[in-house]
C-alpha positions in Angstrom: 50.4 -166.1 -56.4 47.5 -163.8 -57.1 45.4 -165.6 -54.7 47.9 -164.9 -51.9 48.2 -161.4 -53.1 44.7 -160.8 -52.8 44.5 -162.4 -49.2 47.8 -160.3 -48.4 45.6 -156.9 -49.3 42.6 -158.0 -47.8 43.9 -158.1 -44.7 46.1 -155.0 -44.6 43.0 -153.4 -45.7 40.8 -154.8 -42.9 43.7 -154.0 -40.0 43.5 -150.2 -41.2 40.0 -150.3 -40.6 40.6 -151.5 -37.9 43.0 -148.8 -36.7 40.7 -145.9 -38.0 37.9 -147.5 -35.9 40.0 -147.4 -32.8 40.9 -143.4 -33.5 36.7 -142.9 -33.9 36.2 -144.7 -30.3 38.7 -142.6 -29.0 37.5 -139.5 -30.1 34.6 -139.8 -29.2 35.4 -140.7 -26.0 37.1 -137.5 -25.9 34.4 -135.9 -27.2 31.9 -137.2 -24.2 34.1 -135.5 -21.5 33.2 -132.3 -22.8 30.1 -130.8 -21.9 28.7 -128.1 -24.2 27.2 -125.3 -22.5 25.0 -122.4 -24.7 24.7 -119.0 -22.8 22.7 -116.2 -23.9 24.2 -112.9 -22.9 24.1 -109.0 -23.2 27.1 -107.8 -25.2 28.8 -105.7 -22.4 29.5 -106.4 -20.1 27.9 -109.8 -19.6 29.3 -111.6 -22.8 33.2 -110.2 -21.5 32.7 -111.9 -18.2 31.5 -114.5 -19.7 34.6 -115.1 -22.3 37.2 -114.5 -19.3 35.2 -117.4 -18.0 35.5 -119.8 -21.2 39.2 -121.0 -20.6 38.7 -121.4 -17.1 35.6 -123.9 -17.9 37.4 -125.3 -20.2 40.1 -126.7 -18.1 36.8 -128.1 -15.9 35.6 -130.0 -18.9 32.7 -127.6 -20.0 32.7 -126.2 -23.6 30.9 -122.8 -23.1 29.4 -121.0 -26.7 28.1 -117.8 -25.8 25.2 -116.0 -27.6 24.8 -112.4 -27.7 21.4 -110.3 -27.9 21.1 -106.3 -27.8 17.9 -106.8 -26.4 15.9 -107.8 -23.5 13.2 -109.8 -25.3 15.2 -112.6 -27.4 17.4 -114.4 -24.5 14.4 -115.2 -22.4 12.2 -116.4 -26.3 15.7 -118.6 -27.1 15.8 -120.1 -23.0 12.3 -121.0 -23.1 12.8 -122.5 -26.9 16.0 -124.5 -25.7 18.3 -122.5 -27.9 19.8 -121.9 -24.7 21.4 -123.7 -21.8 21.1 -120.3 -19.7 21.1 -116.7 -19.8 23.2 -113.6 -18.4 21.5 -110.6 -18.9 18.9 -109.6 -16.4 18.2 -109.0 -13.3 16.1 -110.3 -10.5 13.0 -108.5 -10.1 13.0 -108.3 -14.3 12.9 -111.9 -14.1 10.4 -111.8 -11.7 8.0 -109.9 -14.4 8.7 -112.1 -17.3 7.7 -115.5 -15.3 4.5 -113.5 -14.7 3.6 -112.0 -18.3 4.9 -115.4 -19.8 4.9 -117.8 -17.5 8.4 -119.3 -18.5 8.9 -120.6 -14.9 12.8 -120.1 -15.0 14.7 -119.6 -12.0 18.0 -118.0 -10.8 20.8 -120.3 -10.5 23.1 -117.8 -8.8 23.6 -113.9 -8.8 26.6 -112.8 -10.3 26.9 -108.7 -10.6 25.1 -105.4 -9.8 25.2 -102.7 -12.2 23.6 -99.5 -10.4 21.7 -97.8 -12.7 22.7 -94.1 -13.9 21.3 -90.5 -14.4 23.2 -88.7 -17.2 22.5 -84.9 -18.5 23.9 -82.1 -21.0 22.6 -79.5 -19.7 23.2 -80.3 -15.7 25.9 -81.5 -13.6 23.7 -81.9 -10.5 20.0 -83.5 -10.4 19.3 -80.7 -8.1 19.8 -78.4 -10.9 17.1 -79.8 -13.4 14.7 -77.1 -13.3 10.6 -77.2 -12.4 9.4 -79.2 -15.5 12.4 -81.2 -16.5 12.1 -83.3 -19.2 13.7 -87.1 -17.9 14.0 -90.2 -20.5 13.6 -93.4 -19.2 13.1 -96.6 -20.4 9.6 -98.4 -21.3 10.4 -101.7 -19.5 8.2 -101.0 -16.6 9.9 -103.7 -14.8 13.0 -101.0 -14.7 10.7 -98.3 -13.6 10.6 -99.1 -9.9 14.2 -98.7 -9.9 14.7 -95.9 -11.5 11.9 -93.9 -9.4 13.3 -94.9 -6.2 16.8 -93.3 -7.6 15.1 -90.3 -8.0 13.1 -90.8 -4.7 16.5 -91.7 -2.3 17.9 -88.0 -4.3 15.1 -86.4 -3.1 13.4 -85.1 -5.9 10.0 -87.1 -5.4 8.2 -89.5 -3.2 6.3 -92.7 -4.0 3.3 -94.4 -2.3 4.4 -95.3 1.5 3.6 -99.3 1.8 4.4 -100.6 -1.9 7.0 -103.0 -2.8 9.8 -100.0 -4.8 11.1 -102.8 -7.0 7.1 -102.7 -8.8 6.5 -99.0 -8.7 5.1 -97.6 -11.6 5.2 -93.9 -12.7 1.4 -93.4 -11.2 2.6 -94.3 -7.4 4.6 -91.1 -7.4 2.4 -88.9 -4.8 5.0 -86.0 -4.4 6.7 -84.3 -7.5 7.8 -80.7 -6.4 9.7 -80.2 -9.2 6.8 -81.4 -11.2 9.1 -83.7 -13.4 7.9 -84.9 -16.6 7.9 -88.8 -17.0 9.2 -89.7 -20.6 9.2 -94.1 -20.5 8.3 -94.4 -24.2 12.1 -95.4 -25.7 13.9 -98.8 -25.5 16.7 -99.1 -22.9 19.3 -99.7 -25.5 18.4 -96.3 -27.8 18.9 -94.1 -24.2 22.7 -94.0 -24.6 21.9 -92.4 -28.3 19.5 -89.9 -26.8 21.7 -88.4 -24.6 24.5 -87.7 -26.6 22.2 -86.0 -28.9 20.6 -84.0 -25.6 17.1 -84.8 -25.9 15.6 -84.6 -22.8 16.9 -82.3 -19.4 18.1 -86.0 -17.8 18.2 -89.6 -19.3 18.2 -92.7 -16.7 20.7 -95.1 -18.4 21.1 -99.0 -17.8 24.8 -99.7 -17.3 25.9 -102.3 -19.5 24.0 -99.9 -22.4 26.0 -96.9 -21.0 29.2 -98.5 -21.1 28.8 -100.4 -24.0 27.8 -97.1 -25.6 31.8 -95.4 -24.5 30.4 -94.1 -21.5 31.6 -94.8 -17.7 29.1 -94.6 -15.3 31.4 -93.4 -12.6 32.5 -90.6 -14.1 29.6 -89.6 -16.6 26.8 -90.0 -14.3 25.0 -87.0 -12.3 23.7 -89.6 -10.2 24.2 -93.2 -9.5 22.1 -96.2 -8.1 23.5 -96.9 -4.6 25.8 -100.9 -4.8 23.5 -102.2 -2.4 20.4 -102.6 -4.9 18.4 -105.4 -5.0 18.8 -105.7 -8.7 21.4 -108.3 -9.2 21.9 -109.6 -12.4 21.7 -113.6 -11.9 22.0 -116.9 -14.9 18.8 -117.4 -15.3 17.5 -121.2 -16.6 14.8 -123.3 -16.9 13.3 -124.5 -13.5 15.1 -127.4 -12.9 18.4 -127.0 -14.5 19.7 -125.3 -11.6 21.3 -128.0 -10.4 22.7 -129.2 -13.4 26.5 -129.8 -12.6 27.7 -127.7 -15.8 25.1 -124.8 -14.6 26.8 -125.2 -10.8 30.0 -124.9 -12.2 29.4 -121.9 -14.5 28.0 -120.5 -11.4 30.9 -121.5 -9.3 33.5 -119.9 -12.0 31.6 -116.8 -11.9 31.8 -116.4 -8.3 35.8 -117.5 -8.1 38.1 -114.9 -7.1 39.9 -114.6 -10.7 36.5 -113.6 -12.3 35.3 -111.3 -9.3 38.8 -109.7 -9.8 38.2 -108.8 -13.5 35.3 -107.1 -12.8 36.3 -104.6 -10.2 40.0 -104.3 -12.8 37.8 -103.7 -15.9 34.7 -101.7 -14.9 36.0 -99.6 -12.2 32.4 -99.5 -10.3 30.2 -99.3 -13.0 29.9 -103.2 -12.3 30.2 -104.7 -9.1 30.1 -108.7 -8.2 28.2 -110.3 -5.7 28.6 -114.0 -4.9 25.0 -115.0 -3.9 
Protein backbone atom coordinates (compact mmCIF):
# COMPACT_ATOMS: atom_id res chain seq x y z
CA UNK A 1 0.00 0.00 0.00
CA UNK A 2 2.91 2.35 0.75
CA UNK A 3 4.62 1.28 -2.36
CA UNK A 4 1.55 2.40 -4.44
CA UNK A 5 1.35 5.51 -2.33
CA UNK A 6 4.68 6.51 -3.12
CA UNK A 7 4.31 5.81 -6.94
CA UNK A 8 0.88 7.76 -6.67
CA UNK A 9 3.05 11.02 -5.34
CA UNK A 10 5.75 10.52 -7.56
CA UNK A 11 3.90 11.03 -10.35
CA UNK A 12 1.62 13.91 -9.33
CA UNK A 13 4.83 15.44 -8.39
CA UNK A 14 6.51 14.91 -11.81
CA UNK A 15 3.04 16.07 -13.82
CA UNK A 16 3.37 19.53 -11.88
CA UNK A 17 6.71 19.88 -13.04
CA UNK A 18 5.64 19.28 -15.74
CA UNK A 19 2.91 21.96 -15.91
CA UNK A 20 5.32 24.63 -14.30
CA UNK A 21 7.78 23.81 -17.16
CA UNK A 22 5.17 24.41 -19.76
CA UNK A 23 4.26 28.07 -17.96
CA UNK A 24 8.38 28.87 -18.15
CA UNK A 25 8.32 27.98 -22.12
CA UNK A 26 5.46 30.07 -22.45
CA UNK A 27 6.79 32.98 -20.83
CA UNK A 28 9.45 33.15 -22.33
CA UNK A 29 8.12 32.88 -25.42
CA UNK A 30 6.33 35.90 -24.48
CA UNK A 31 9.16 37.41 -23.34
CA UNK A 32 11.05 36.99 -26.96
CA UNK A 33 8.37 39.11 -28.70
CA UNK A 34 9.40 41.98 -26.82
CA UNK A 35 12.17 43.92 -27.83
CA UNK A 36 13.89 46.11 -25.26
CA UNK A 37 14.93 49.34 -26.42
CA UNK A 38 17.33 51.84 -24.06
CA UNK A 39 17.20 55.58 -25.07
CA UNK A 40 19.21 58.22 -23.72
CA UNK A 41 17.42 61.46 -23.55
CA UNK A 42 17.41 65.23 -22.38
CA UNK A 43 14.84 65.66 -19.73
CA UNK A 44 12.57 68.18 -21.55
CA UNK A 45 11.49 68.00 -23.81
CA UNK A 46 13.09 64.98 -25.39
CA UNK A 47 12.32 62.38 -22.51
CA UNK A 48 8.24 63.70 -22.74
CA UNK A 49 8.22 62.88 -26.38
CA UNK A 50 9.77 60.05 -25.85
CA UNK A 51 7.21 58.66 -22.91
CA UNK A 52 4.09 59.69 -25.24
CA UNK A 53 5.90 57.35 -27.53
CA UNK A 54 6.27 54.28 -24.91
CA UNK A 55 2.60 52.92 -25.21
CA UNK A 56 2.50 53.39 -28.73
CA UNK A 57 5.74 51.05 -29.05
CA UNK A 58 4.51 48.97 -26.91
CA UNK A 59 1.49 47.90 -28.77
CA UNK A 60 4.40 47.32 -31.77
CA UNK A 61 6.23 44.85 -29.61
CA UNK A 62 9.11 47.19 -28.43
CA UNK A 63 9.73 47.74 -24.65
CA UNK A 64 11.24 51.30 -24.68
CA UNK A 65 13.37 52.35 -21.07
CA UNK A 66 14.31 55.71 -21.35
CA UNK A 67 17.45 57.30 -19.70
CA UNK A 68 17.67 60.83 -18.76
CA UNK A 69 21.02 63.12 -18.61
CA UNK A 70 21.10 67.04 -17.86
CA UNK A 71 23.99 67.12 -19.80
CA UNK A 72 25.53 66.97 -23.17
CA UNK A 73 28.59 64.82 -22.44
CA UNK A 74 27.12 61.47 -20.78
CA UNK A 75 24.51 60.24 -23.59
CA UNK A 76 27.09 60.16 -26.33
CA UNK A 77 29.95 58.30 -23.27
CA UNK A 78 26.82 55.69 -22.43
CA UNK A 79 25.94 55.21 -26.60
CA UNK A 80 29.51 54.60 -27.39
CA UNK A 81 29.70 52.23 -24.01
CA UNK A 82 26.48 50.34 -25.13
CA UNK A 83 24.50 51.51 -22.17
CA UNK A 84 22.43 52.68 -24.75
CA UNK A 85 20.43 51.54 -27.75
CA UNK A 86 20.21 55.36 -28.98
CA UNK A 87 20.02 58.79 -27.96
CA UNK A 88 17.65 61.93 -28.25
CA UNK A 89 19.22 64.91 -27.29
CA UNK A 90 21.26 66.66 -29.93
CA UNK A 91 21.39 68.00 -32.87
CA UNK A 92 22.97 67.56 -36.20
CA UNK A 93 25.87 69.67 -36.65
CA UNK A 94 26.62 68.83 -32.65
CA UNK A 95 26.82 65.44 -33.66
CA UNK A 96 28.86 66.30 -36.39
CA UNK A 97 31.66 67.66 -33.71
CA UNK A 98 31.54 64.84 -31.35
CA UNK A 99 32.33 62.10 -34.31
CA UNK A 100 35.32 64.42 -34.89
CA UNK A 101 36.73 65.10 -31.31
CA UNK A 102 35.93 61.40 -30.41
CA UNK A 103 35.57 59.55 -33.17
CA UNK A 104 32.41 57.59 -32.06
CA UNK A 105 31.32 57.13 -35.72
CA UNK A 106 27.42 57.23 -34.80
CA UNK A 107 25.01 58.35 -37.26
CA UNK A 108 21.46 59.84 -37.47
CA UNK A 109 18.79 57.46 -37.78
CA UNK A 110 16.06 60.09 -38.45
CA UNK A 111 15.45 63.77 -37.41
CA UNK A 112 12.77 64.27 -35.26
CA UNK A 113 12.29 68.21 -33.81
CA UNK A 114 13.81 71.74 -34.18
CA UNK A 115 14.04 73.79 -31.14
CA UNK A 116 15.14 77.37 -32.36
CA UNK A 117 17.42 78.71 -30.14
CA UNK A 118 16.45 81.90 -27.91
CA UNK A 119 17.85 85.41 -26.78
CA UNK A 120 16.40 86.31 -23.35
CA UNK A 121 17.15 89.74 -21.29
CA UNK A 122 16.11 91.78 -18.02
CA UNK A 123 17.10 94.79 -18.91
CA UNK A 124 15.80 94.83 -22.79
CA UNK A 125 12.73 93.97 -24.63
CA UNK A 126 14.33 94.47 -28.06
CA UNK A 127 18.11 93.20 -29.19
CA UNK A 128 18.17 96.49 -30.80
CA UNK A 129 18.14 98.11 -27.45
CA UNK A 130 21.32 96.40 -25.91
CA UNK A 131 23.59 99.17 -25.75
CA UNK A 132 27.43 99.68 -27.28
CA UNK A 133 29.26 97.14 -25.07
CA UNK A 134 26.56 94.72 -24.09
CA UNK A 135 27.41 92.04 -22.08
CA UNK A 136 25.82 88.51 -23.93
CA UNK A 137 26.05 84.93 -22.11
CA UNK A 138 26.42 82.16 -24.20
CA UNK A 139 27.19 78.85 -23.96
CA UNK A 140 30.92 77.09 -24.09
CA UNK A 141 29.90 74.31 -26.43
CA UNK A 142 31.53 75.86 -29.49
CA UNK A 143 29.64 73.44 -31.57
CA UNK A 144 26.45 75.82 -30.43
CA UNK A 145 28.39 78.92 -31.30
CA UNK A 146 27.82 78.95 -34.96
CA UNK A 147 24.24 79.07 -34.24
CA UNK A 148 24.01 81.39 -32.00
CA UNK A 149 26.24 84.04 -33.96
CA UNK A 150 24.37 83.71 -37.05
CA UNK A 151 21.04 84.66 -34.72
CA UNK A 152 22.66 87.58 -33.94
CA UNK A 153 24.10 88.08 -37.53
CA UNK A 154 20.37 87.44 -39.42
CA UNK A 155 19.20 90.44 -36.45
CA UNK A 156 21.63 92.49 -37.65
CA UNK A 157 23.82 93.25 -34.99
CA UNK A 158 27.06 91.75 -36.53
CA UNK A 159 28.60 90.01 -39.52
CA UNK A 160 30.70 86.89 -39.79
CA UNK A 161 33.38 85.86 -42.35
CA UNK A 162 31.68 85.79 -46.04
CA UNK A 163 32.54 82.08 -47.41
CA UNK A 164 32.49 79.91 -44.05
CA UNK A 165 30.19 77.12 -43.38
CA UNK A 166 27.68 79.37 -40.18
CA UNK A 167 26.95 76.02 -38.56
CA UNK A 168 31.16 76.09 -37.50
CA UNK A 169 31.64 79.69 -36.78
CA UNK A 170 33.45 80.54 -33.96
CA UNK A 171 33.42 83.84 -32.03
CA UNK A 172 36.88 84.95 -33.98
CA UNK A 173 34.99 84.90 -37.59
CA UNK A 174 32.97 87.81 -36.44
CA UNK A 175 34.49 90.69 -38.76
CA UNK A 176 31.74 93.44 -38.07
CA UNK A 177 30.64 94.22 -34.38
CA UNK A 178 29.19 97.82 -34.34
CA UNK A 179 27.82 97.53 -31.23
CA UNK A 180 31.13 96.14 -30.14
CA UNK A 181 29.31 93.23 -28.16
CA UNK A 182 31.12 91.42 -25.59
CA UNK A 183 31.35 87.52 -26.17
CA UNK A 184 30.83 85.77 -22.71
CA UNK A 185 30.95 81.53 -23.93
CA UNK A 186 32.51 80.41 -20.56
CA UNK A 187 29.09 78.86 -18.72
CA UNK A 188 27.41 75.45 -19.46
CA UNK A 189 24.24 75.51 -21.49
CA UNK A 190 22.20 74.10 -18.80
CA UNK A 191 23.38 76.95 -15.87
CA UNK A 192 22.11 79.83 -18.68
CA UNK A 193 18.49 79.57 -17.65
CA UNK A 194 19.84 80.31 -13.83
CA UNK A 195 21.87 83.25 -15.11
CA UNK A 196 19.25 85.07 -16.48
CA UNK A 197 16.80 85.10 -13.94
CA UNK A 198 19.47 86.33 -11.70
CA UNK A 199 20.26 89.17 -14.65
CA UNK A 200 23.80 88.59 -15.14
CA UNK A 201 24.72 89.65 -18.35
CA UNK A 202 22.69 92.53 -20.80
CA UNK A 203 21.41 89.21 -23.02
CA UNK A 204 21.75 85.41 -22.43
CA UNK A 205 21.40 83.02 -25.71
CA UNK A 206 19.34 80.07 -24.17
CA UNK A 207 18.92 76.39 -25.66
CA UNK A 208 15.25 75.56 -25.63
CA UNK A 209 14.76 72.42 -23.96
CA UNK A 210 16.97 74.26 -20.93
CA UNK A 211 14.66 77.34 -21.27
CA UNK A 212 11.61 75.42 -20.96
CA UNK A 213 12.65 72.97 -18.71
CA UNK A 214 13.73 75.93 -16.62
CA UNK A 215 9.58 77.43 -16.60
CA UNK A 216 10.36 79.51 -19.39
CA UNK A 217 8.49 79.61 -22.98
CA UNK A 218 10.44 80.57 -25.58
CA UNK A 219 7.71 82.22 -27.49
CA UNK A 220 6.76 84.41 -25.17
CA UNK A 221 10.04 85.08 -23.09
CA UNK A 222 12.41 85.45 -25.87
CA UNK A 223 13.63 88.99 -27.30
CA UNK A 224 14.63 87.07 -30.16
CA UNK A 225 14.18 83.69 -31.60
CA UNK A 226 16.06 81.25 -34.04
CA UNK A 227 14.10 81.30 -37.35
CA UNK A 228 12.07 77.14 -37.73
CA UNK A 229 13.94 76.63 -40.76
CA UNK A 230 17.46 75.97 -38.93
CA UNK A 231 19.55 73.32 -39.89
CA UNK A 232 19.83 72.20 -36.38
CA UNK A 233 17.45 69.30 -36.06
CA UNK A 234 17.64 67.28 -33.28
CA UNK A 235 17.93 63.53 -34.67
CA UNK A 236 18.23 59.61 -32.56
CA UNK A 237 21.54 59.36 -32.87
CA UNK A 238 23.15 55.49 -32.77
CA UNK A 239 25.98 53.60 -33.41
CA UNK A 240 26.84 53.28 -37.25
CA UNK A 241 25.11 50.46 -38.19
CA UNK A 242 22.11 50.27 -35.94
CA UNK A 243 20.27 52.50 -38.17
CA UNK A 244 18.57 49.97 -39.72
CA UNK A 245 17.80 48.01 -36.87
CA UNK A 246 13.91 47.28 -37.10
CA UNK A 247 13.26 48.49 -33.35
CA UNK A 248 15.47 51.79 -34.19
CA UNK A 249 13.17 52.14 -37.73
CA UNK A 250 10.27 51.83 -35.71
CA UNK A 251 11.09 54.23 -32.87
CA UNK A 252 11.85 56.51 -35.80
CA UNK A 253 8.73 55.69 -37.50
CA UNK A 254 6.54 56.47 -34.13
CA UNK A 255 8.24 59.58 -33.76
CA UNK A 256 7.42 60.87 -37.12
CA UNK A 257 3.45 59.47 -36.85
CA UNK A 258 0.90 62.06 -36.83
CA UNK A 259 -0.20 61.39 -32.99
CA UNK A 260 3.42 62.21 -31.82
CA UNK A 261 3.90 65.27 -34.32
CA UNK A 262 0.55 66.43 -32.89
CA UNK A 263 1.81 66.46 -29.25
CA UNK A 264 4.41 68.51 -29.94
CA UNK A 265 2.81 71.51 -31.67
CA UNK A 266 -0.25 70.84 -28.50
CA UNK A 267 2.41 70.94 -25.75
CA UNK A 268 5.18 73.28 -26.75
CA UNK A 269 3.33 75.89 -28.64
CA UNK A 270 6.47 76.68 -31.02
CA UNK A 271 9.19 76.44 -28.77
CA UNK A 272 9.49 72.86 -30.46
CA UNK A 273 8.65 72.11 -33.80
CA UNK A 274 8.72 68.44 -35.64
CA UNK A 275 10.24 67.65 -38.74
CA UNK A 276 9.83 64.23 -40.33
CA UNK A 277 13.21 63.79 -42.06
Amino acid sequence: MKKWLTLILSAALVLALAACGKSTDKSESTDSKTTKLVVGASTVPHAEILEQAKPILKKKGIDLEIKTFTDYILPNKALASKELDANYFQHIPYLNSQNKEFGYGFVNAGGIHIEPIGVYSKKYKNLKDLPTGAHLIMSNSVADHGRLLSLLEAQGLIKLKSGIDKTKAEIKDVVENPKKLVFDANYEAKLLPQIYKNGEGDAVLINSNYAIEAGLNPMKDAIALEDKNSPYVNVIAVRKGDENKPAIKTLVEVLHSKEIQDFIIKKYKGAVVPVSQ
